[in-house]
N, C-alpha and C positions, 0 to 999 in steps of 0.2 A: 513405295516404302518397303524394306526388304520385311521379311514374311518374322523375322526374328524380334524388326522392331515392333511390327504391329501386333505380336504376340506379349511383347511387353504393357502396351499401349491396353489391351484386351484385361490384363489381370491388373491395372491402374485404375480401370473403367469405373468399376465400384464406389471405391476409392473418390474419385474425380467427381462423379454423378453426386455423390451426399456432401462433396466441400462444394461445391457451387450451388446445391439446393438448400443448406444450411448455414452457411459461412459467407458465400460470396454475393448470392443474392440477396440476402437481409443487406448487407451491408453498400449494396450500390439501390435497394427503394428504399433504406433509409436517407441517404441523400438525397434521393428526387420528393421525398416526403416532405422534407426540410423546405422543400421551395412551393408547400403548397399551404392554403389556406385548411386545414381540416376540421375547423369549424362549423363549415357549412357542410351541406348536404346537397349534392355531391361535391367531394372536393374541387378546386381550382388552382389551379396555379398563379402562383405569388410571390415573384422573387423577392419582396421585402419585407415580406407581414412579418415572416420567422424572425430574420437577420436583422432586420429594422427594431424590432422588439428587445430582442438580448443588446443592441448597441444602449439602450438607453432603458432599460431593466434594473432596477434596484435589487430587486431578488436576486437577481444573476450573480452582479460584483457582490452582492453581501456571502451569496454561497463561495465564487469562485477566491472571496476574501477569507471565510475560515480555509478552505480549502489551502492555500497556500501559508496561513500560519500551521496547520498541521503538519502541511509540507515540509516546510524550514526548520520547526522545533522538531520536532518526532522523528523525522527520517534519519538526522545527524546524530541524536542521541541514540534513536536503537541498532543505529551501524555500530554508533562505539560501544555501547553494551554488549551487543551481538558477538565483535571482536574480542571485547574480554574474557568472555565466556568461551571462545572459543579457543581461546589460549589457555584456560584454566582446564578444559574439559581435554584436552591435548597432552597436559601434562603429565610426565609419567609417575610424578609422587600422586597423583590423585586415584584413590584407589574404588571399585565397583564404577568405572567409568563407564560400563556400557547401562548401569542405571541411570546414573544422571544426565546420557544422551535422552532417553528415553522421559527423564523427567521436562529437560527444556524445551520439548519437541512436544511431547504433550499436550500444551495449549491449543496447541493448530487442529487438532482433531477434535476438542472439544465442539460441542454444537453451541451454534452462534446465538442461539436461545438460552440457551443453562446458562454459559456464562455472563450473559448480557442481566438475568436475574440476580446470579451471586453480585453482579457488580452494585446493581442495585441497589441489595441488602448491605453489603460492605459499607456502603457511602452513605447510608439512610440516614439524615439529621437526628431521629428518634433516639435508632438503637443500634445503627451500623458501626460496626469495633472502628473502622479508621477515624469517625467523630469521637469515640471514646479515646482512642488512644492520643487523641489532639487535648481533650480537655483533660487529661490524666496529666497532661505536663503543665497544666493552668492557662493551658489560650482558648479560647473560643469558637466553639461547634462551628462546621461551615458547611452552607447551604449550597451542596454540591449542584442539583438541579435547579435552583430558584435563582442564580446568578450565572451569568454567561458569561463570566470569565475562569470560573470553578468547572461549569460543565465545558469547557472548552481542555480544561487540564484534566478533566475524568475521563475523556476519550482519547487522547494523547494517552495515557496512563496506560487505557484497558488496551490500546492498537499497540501500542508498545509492548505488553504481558504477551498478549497472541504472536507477536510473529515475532519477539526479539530471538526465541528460540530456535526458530526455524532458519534464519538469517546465519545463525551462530553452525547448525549443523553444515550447512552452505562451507560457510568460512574454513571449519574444522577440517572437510575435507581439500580444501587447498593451502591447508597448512602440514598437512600430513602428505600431500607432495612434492613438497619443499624437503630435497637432501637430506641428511642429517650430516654431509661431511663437509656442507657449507658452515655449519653450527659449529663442528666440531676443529675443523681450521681458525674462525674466529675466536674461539673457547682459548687455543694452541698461543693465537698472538694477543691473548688475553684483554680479549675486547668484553666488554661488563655484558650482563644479561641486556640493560635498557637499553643500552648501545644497539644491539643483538636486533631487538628487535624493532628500533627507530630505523637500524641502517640495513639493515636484512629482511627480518620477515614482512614488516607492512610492506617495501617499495617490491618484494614476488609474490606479495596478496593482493596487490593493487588490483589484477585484471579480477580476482571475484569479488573483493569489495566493488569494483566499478558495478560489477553485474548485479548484488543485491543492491547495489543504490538505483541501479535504473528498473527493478522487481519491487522497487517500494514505492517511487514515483508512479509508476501504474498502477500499481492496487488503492495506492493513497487519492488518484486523481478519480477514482469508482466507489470512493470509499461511502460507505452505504448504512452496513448494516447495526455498528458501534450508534452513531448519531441516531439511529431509529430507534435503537433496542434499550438503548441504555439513557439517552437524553429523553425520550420521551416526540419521537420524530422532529429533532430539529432545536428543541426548544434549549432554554428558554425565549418565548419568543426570535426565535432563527439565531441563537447566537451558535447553535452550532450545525447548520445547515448548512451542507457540502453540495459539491456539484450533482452528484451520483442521489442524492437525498431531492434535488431538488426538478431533476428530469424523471424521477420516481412521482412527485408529486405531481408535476405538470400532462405526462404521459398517464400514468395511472386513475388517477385521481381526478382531474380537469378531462382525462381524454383528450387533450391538446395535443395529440401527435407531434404535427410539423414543428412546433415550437420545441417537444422532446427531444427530438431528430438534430435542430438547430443544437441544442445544447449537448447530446450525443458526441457528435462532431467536433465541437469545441474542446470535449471535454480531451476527445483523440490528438486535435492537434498541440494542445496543451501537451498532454503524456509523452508525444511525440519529440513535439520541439525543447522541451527539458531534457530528455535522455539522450537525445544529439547535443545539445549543450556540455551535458557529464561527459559523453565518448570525446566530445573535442580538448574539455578539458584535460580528461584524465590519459590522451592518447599518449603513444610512446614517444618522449622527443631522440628526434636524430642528431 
């Protein structure tokens, strides 16, 4: 090896040594984990106690079932929320724009404690303002955490608050590398604004919306902390028990490792094989 590369190779080293002792190696014994019984003392190997288990697991599809209604509702509304915002926040009539960056990006920094309390308080049947301002119009208080189909839209709600912002700054910046003499050509052959931006801007936004569609899919398929903090871990009775919630309980909680590990994995090729589905989708045709 010439003395240049291995000089390279030398100031990598560092580098190299902490991604295979923190990153590479968790991730190649937690699959040999997956194939073992960790029940017992010492463990064994078992190729089907884990996989045998999650094939016929009611817990598993009940978690990997909210998991994917979050999926489907949530992700597609806070891309197109994300997008509006980020058209609005682009706009040259809207003025103090670097505050209201600053205001829709805000949530992401918040701590996932504090908010997860205001949401709480928000939504309280008692004395939470969104029950007041329901029965100000004359319908009836709803019992955000006592019904699994309310606390399924309070987490969609709150995952949508946190990160529609962040999405939107994403966006912002690939809309603000979009010409202006494309804009202004169309403007010339007097194509309307909505034209504008059905036949222009989304189809040269396409490659960062694809990106935060495939940044929401992943966060969405670990999604953890909303269902813990704010349902009450999972509840009511698991109606909003996600996958990330529920390798939390089995690993931490049970100390089931290998069944963790199983679900881990699951949880990857899931994330995986959806955002290869979006890139095929959304890829460029010739």
């Amino acid at each position: 090896m010439p003395i240049r590369n291995r000089s390279a190779y030398l100031f990598l080293a560092p580098y190299l040594l902490v991604f295979a002792t923190f990153w590479l190696w968790p991730i190649i014994s937690s699959f040999l984990i997956s194939f073992q019984n960790t029940r017992v003392n010492p463990w064994k190997f078992s190729a089907s106690i884990n996989w045998g288990r999650l094939i016929g697991d009611p817990a598993f599809y009940n978690a990997l079932y909210n998991t994917l209604i979050i999926l489907v509702i949530q992700v597609p509304v806070m891309i197109a929320l994300a997008t509006l915002m980020a058209v609005l926040l682009n706009s040259p009539l809207l003025k103090a724009r670097p505050l209201y960056r600053f205001a829709f990006f805000a949530p992401v920094v918040v701590g996932e404690v504090a908010y997860a309390a205001v949401f709480r308080l928000m939504f309280s049947i008692d004395f939470g303002i969104v029950n007041k301002l329901i029965t100000s119009v004359g319908l009836s208080p709803v019992s955000w955490f006592d019904n699994a189909n309310a606390a399924m839209a309070l987490v969609i709600i709150a995952v949508t608050w946190r990160w529609a912002g962040y999405n939107a700054i994403i966006l912002l910046a690939g809309l603000q590398s979009i010409p202006d003499d494309v804009y202004e050509a169309a403007t010339l052959d007097k194509v309307s604004k909505t034209k504008q931006f059905i036949h222009i801007t989304l189809p040269l936004l396409k490659p960062i919306i694809l990106f935060c569609v495939i940044l929401s899919v992943i966060g969405t398929m670990q999604l953890f902390a909303e269902p813990f903090l704010i349902t009450n871990r999972g509840g009511p009775g698991g109606g909003t028990e996600t996958l990330g919630l529920l390798l939390y309980r089995q690993g931490f909680l049970s100390l089931n490792f290998g069944y963790a590990s199983a679900i881990a994995y699951t949880m990857a090729i899931l994330a995986i094989t959806i955002s290869l589905l979006n890139l095929w989708v959304g890829r460029e045709q010739k």
